[in-house]
PLY file of the C-alpha trace (Angstrom):
ply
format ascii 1.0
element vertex 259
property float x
property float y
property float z
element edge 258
property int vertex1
property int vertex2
end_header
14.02 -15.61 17.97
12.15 -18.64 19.20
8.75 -20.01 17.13
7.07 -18.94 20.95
7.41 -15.02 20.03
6.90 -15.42 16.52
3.49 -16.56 17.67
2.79 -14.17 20.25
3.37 -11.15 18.00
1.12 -12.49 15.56
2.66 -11.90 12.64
2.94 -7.95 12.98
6.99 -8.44 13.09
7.37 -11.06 9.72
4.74 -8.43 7.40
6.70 -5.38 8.08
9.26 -6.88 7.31
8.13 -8.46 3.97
7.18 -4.88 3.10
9.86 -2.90 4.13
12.30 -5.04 1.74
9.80 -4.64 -1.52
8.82 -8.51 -1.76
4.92 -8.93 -2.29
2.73 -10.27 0.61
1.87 -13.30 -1.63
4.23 -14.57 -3.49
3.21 -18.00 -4.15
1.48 -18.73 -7.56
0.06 -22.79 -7.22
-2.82 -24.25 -9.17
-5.67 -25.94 -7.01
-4.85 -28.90 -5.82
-7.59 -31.42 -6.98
-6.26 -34.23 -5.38
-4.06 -35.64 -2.75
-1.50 -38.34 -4.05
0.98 -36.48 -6.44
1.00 -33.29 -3.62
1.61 -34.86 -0.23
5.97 -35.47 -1.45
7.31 -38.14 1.06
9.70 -36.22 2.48
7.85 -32.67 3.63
4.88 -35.40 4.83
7.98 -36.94 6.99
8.88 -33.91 7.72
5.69 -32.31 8.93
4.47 -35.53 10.91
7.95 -35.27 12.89
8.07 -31.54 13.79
4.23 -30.84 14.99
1.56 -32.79 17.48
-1.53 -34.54 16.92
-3.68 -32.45 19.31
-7.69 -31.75 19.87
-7.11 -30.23 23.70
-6.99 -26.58 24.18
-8.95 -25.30 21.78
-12.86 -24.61 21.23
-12.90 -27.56 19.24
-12.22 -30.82 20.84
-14.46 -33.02 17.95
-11.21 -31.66 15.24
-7.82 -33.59 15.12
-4.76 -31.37 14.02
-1.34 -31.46 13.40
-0.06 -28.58 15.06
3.55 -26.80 16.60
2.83 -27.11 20.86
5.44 -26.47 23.14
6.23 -30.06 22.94
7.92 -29.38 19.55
11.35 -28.75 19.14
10.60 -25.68 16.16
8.78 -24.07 18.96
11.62 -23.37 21.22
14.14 -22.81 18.07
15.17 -20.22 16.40
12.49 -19.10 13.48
15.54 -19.15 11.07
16.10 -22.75 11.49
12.62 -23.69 10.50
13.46 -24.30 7.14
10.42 -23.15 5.05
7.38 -19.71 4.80
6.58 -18.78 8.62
4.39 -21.59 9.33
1.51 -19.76 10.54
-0.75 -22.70 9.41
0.32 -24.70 12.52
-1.50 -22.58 14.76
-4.94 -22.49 15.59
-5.47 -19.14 15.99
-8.38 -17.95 17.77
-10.94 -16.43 15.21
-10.46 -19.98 13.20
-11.40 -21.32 16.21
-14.47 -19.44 16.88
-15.64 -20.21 13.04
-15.47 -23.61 13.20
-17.02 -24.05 16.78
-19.92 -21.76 15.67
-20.38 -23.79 12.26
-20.25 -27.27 14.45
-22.40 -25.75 16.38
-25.14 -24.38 14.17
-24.53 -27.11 10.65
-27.74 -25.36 8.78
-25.66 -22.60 8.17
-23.38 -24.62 5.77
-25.58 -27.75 4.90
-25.84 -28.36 1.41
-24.04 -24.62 0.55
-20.97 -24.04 -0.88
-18.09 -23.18 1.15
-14.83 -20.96 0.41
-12.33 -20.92 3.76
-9.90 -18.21 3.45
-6.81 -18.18 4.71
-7.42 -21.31 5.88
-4.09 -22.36 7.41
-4.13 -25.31 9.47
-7.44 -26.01 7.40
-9.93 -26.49 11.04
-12.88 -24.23 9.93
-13.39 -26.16 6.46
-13.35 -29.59 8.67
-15.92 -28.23 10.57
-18.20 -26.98 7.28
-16.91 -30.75 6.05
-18.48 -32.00 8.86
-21.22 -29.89 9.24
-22.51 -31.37 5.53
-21.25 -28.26 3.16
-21.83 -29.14 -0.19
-18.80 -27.97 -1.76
-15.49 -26.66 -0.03
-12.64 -24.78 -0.85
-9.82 -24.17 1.29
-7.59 -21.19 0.47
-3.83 -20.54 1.44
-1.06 -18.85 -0.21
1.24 -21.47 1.33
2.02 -24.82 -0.39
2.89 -26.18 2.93
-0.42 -25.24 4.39
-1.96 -27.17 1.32
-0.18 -30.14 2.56
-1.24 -29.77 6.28
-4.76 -29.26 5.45
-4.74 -32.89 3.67
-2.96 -34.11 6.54
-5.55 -32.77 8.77
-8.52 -34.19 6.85
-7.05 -37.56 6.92
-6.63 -37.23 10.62
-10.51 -36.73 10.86
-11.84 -39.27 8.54
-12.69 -36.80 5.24
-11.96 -37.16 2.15
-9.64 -34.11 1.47
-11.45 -31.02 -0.63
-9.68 -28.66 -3.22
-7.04 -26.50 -2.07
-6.04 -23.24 -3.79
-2.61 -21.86 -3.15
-3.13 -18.78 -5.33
-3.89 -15.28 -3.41
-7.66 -15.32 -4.31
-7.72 -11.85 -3.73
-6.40 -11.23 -7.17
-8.52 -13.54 -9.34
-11.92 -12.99 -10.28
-14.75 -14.39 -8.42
-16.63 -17.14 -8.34
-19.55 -17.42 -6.45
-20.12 -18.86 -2.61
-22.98 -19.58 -0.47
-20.81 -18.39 2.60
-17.10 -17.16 2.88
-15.59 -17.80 6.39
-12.07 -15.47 7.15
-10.34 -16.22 10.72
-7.73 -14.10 11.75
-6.78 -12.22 8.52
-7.52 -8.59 9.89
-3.81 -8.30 11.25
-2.39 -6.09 8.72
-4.14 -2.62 7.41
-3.20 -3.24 3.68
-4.39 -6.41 3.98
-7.77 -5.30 6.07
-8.39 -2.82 3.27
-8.10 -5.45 0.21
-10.12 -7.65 2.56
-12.41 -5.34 2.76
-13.39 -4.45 -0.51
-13.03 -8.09 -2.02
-15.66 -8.92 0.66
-17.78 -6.17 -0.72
-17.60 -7.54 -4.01
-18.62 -10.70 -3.19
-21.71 -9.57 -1.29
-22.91 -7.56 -3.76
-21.69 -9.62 -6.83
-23.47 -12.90 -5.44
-24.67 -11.88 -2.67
-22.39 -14.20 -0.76
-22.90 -14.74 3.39
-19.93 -13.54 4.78
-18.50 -14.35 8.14
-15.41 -13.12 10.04
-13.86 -14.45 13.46
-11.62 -12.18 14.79
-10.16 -12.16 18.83
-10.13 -8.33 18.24
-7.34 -7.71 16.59
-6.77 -3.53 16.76
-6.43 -4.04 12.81
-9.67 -5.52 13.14
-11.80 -3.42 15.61
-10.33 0.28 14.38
-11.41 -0.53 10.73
-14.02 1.18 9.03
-15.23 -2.66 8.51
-16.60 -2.46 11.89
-19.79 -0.67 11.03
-20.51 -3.11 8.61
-20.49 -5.88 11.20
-23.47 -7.75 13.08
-22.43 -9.77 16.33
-23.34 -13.55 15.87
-21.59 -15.26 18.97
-18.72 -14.71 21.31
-16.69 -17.31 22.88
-14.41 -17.45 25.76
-11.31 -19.11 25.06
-9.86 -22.05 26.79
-6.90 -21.04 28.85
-4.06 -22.82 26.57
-5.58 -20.34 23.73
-5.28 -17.51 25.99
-1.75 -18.12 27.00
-0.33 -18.62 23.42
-2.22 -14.90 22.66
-0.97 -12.69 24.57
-3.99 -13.05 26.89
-7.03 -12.77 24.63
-9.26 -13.67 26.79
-12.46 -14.12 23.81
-13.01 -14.38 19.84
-16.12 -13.28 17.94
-18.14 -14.70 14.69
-19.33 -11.71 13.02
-21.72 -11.28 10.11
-20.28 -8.77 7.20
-23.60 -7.06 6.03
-22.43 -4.13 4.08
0 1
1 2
2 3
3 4
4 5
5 6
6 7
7 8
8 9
9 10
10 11
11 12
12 13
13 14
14 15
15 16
16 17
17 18
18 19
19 20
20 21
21 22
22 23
23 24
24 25
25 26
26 27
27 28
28 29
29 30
30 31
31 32
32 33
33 34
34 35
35 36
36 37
37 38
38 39
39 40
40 41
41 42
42 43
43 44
44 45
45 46
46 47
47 48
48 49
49 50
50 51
51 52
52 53
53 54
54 55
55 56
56 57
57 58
58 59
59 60
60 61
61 62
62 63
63 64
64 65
65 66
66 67
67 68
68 69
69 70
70 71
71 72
72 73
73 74
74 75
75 76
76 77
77 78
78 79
79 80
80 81
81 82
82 83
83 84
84 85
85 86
86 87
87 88
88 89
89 90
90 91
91 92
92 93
93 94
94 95
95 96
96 97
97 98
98 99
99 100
100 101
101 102
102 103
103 104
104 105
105 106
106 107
107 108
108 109
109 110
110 111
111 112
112 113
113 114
114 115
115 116
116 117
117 118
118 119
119 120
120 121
121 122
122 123
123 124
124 125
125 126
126 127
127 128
128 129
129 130
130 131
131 132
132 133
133 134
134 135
135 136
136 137
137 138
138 139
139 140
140 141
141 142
142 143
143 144
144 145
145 146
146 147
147 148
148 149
149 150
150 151
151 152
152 153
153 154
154 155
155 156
156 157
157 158
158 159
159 160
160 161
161 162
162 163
163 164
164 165
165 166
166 167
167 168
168 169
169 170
170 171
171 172
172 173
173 174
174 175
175 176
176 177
177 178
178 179
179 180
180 181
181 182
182 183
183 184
184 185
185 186
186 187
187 188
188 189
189 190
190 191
191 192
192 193
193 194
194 195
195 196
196 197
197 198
198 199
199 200
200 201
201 202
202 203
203 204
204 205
205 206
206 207
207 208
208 209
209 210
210 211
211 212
212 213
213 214
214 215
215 216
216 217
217 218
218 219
219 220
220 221
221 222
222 223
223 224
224 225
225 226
226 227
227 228
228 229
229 230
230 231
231 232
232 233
233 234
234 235
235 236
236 237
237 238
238 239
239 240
240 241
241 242
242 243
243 244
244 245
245 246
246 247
247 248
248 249
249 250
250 251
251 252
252 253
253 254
254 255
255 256
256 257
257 258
């Protein structure tokens, strides 16, 4: 199976799978990552600047730099076997990550001087964009190592200093508190929605945390009973690369979780 259909099925395919042979949706178990030098090994950073693309076309965000799989990679084409490490689903800018950071580039009171927690952050965009929107404090969250390392990689590329990483699932430690949590594309799995879901609830009523989703409407997303907790904030029409690479999604949505 080529990397092109592992993208276009977004994910649906790989989680079933996880599931159906008893391993646990996260199984990684980092510490934060505080700093850069002792994290970014010679030979993945090798690896990862010779199998994706510097790119900033295509997306909602032409201002971010990222290191991304395009057709222009061989990995895309290949076999997903072949790729030698986790499903790299942090080499995609997915659409609701793109809406996030577009709207927060777009609108920097909402994260000046606040602190910031980006989760699921993959390829790491929306926290560049509350980086350069002048967040106080940011912390990127991915249960992949590799993601870690693409995230530095991608600060670098735009001129920031790189902010903590945490490769824990967050889901299962307790909470600290956050001016504003921003989620893109995590509502593509029901289990996942539902943990989602009431870790978000915690948060708002714990700290009483802003909460924002973007989400390209996902069914996951727009049949769960999240939805009438939900205000609109902005909807975006994607560029037509985006659209292509998603099966045709033709917009993504910032929404405001207000339980």
């Amino acid at each position: 199976r080529s990397f092109a259909l592992f993208h276009v099925n977004h994910c649906g395919v790989f989680l079933k799978a996880v599931r159906s042979n008893g391993l646990s949706l996260f199984p990684w178990g980092h510490s934060p990552w505080r700093g850069t030098g002792s994290f970014l090994d010679p030979e993945m950073k090798a690896f990862l600047e010779e199998n994706t693309e510097v790119t900033s076309s295509g997306s909602l965000t032409p201002e971010i730099q990222l290191r991304l799989l395009t057709p222009r990679c061989k990995f895309w084409w290949q076999k997903a076997d072949l790729w030698p490490y986790s499903e790299p689903y942090w080499a995609i800018y997915w659409p609701g990550g793109q809406a996030l950071s577009r709207y927060l580039l777009d609108n920097p009171d909402v994260v000046k001087g606040k602190s910031v927690l980006d989760l699921g952050s993959g390829c790491g965009a929306t926290a560049i964009a509350a980086k350069m929107s002048g967040a106080s404090r940011i912390l990127a969250n991915d249960i992949d190592p590799i993601a870690g390392m693409a995230i530095i990689l991608n600060c670098e590329l735009n001129q920031l200093n790189p902010f903590p990483i945490l490769t824990k699932n967050i889901l299962d430690l307790e909470q600290e508190k956050w001016d504003l949590v921003v989620l893109g594309d995590m509502f593509y799995d029901e289990d996942l929605a539902d943990s989602l879901h009431q870790w978000l609830k915690n948060c708002f009523w714990t700290h009483r945390t802003q909460v924002l989703i973007g989400d390209p409407g996902r069914p996951q997303f727009s049949g769960h009973s999240i939805q009438h907790q939900l205000h609109k904030v902005v909807e975006y029409s994607l560029p037509e690369p985006t659209r292509r690479e998603n099966n045709g999604l033709t917009t993504s949505t910032v929404w405001d979780f207000q339980p």
